[in-house]
C-alpha positions as CSV (number, residue, x, y, z in Angstrom):
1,X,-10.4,7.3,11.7
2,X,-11.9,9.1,14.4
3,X,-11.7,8.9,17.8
4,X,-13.4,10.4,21.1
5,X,-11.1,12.4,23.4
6,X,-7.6,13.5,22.4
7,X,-7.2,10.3,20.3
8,X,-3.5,9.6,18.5
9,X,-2.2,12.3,15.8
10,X,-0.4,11.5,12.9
11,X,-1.7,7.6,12.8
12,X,-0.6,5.9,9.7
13,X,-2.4,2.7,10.2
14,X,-3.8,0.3,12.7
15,X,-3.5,-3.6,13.5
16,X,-6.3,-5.3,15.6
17,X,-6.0,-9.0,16.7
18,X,-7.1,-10.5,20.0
19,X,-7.3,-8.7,22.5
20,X,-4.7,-5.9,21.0
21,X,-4.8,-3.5,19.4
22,X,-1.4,-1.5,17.8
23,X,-0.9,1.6,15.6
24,X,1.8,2.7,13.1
25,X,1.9,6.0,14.5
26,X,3.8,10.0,12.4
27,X,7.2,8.8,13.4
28,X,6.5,5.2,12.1
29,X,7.2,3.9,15.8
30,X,4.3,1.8,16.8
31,X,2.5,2.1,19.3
32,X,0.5,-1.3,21.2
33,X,-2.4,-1.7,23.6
34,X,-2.9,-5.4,24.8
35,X,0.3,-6.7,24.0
36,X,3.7,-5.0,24.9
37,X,6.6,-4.0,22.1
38,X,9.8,-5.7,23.1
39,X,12.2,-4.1,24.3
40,X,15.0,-4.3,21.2
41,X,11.7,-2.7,19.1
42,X,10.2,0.4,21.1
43,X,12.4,2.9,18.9
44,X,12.4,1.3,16.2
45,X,11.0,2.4,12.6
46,X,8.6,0.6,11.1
47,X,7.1,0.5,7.0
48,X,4.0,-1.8,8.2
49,X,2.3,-3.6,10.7
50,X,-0.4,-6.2,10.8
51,X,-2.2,-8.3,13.8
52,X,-3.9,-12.1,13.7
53,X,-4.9,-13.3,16.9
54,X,-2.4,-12.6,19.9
55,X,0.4,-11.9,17.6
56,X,1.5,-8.6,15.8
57,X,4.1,-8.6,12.8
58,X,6.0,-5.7,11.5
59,X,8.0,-4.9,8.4
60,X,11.3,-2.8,9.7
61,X,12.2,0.0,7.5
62,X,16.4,-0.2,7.2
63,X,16.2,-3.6,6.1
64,X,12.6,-4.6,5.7
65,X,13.2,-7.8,8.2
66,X,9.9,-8.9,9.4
67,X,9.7,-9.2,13.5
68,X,6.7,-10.6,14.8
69,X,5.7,-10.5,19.2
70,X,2.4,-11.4,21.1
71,X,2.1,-15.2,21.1
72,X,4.5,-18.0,22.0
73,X,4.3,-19.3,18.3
74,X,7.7,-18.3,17.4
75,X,9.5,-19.5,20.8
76,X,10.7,-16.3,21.8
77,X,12.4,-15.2,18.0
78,X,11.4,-12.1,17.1
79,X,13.3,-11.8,14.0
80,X,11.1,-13.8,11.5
81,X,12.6,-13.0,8.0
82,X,16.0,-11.0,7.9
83,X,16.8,-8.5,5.2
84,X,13.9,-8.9,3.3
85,X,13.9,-6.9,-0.2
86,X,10.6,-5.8,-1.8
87,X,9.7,-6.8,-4.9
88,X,7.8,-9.7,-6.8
89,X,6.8,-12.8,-5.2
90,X,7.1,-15.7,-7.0
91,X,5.5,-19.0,-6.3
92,X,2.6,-19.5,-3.6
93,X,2.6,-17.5,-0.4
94,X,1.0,-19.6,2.0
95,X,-1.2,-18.8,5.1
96,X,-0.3,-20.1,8.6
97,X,-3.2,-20.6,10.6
98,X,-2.5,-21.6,14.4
């Protein structure tokens, strides 16, 4: 991607949702406009990151929990799925839609 400016070094990838825009940044920290990190999250490390709407989920590297922020939809839990392991899913993975 390129960008106008000094623009971000060492961006991994990028999340846009509604009014927000986030980046996985060199030190896999990320990095949001639009909607702030919490707190417990600003140093953390990060494998991925993905945005829909107002609400931005990441996939935490030591454990690969999933924490989600932006939107009221989870009441204020940020930890979504804890100790997650990669690997094959099997059944139907299903699409929430607020």
């Amino acid at each position: 991607m390129s960008c106008w400016g000094e623009g971000y070094p060492d961006m991994k990838s990028m999340a846009l949702g509604h009014n927000t825009t986030c980046i996985l940044d060199g030190d896999d920290m990320v990095r949001c406009w639009g909607v702030r990190v919490p707190e417990e999250y600003r140093r953390a490390s990060f494998v991925s990151i993905v945005a829909d709407g107002d609400t931005v989920c990441d996939v935490v590297t030591t454990n690969f929990s999933v924490v989600c922020w932006g939107n009221e939809r989870f009441q204020g839990r940020h930890l979504i799925l804890n100790d997650t392991m990669p690997g094959a899913t099997v059944g139907h993975i299903l699409y929430l839609n607020p």
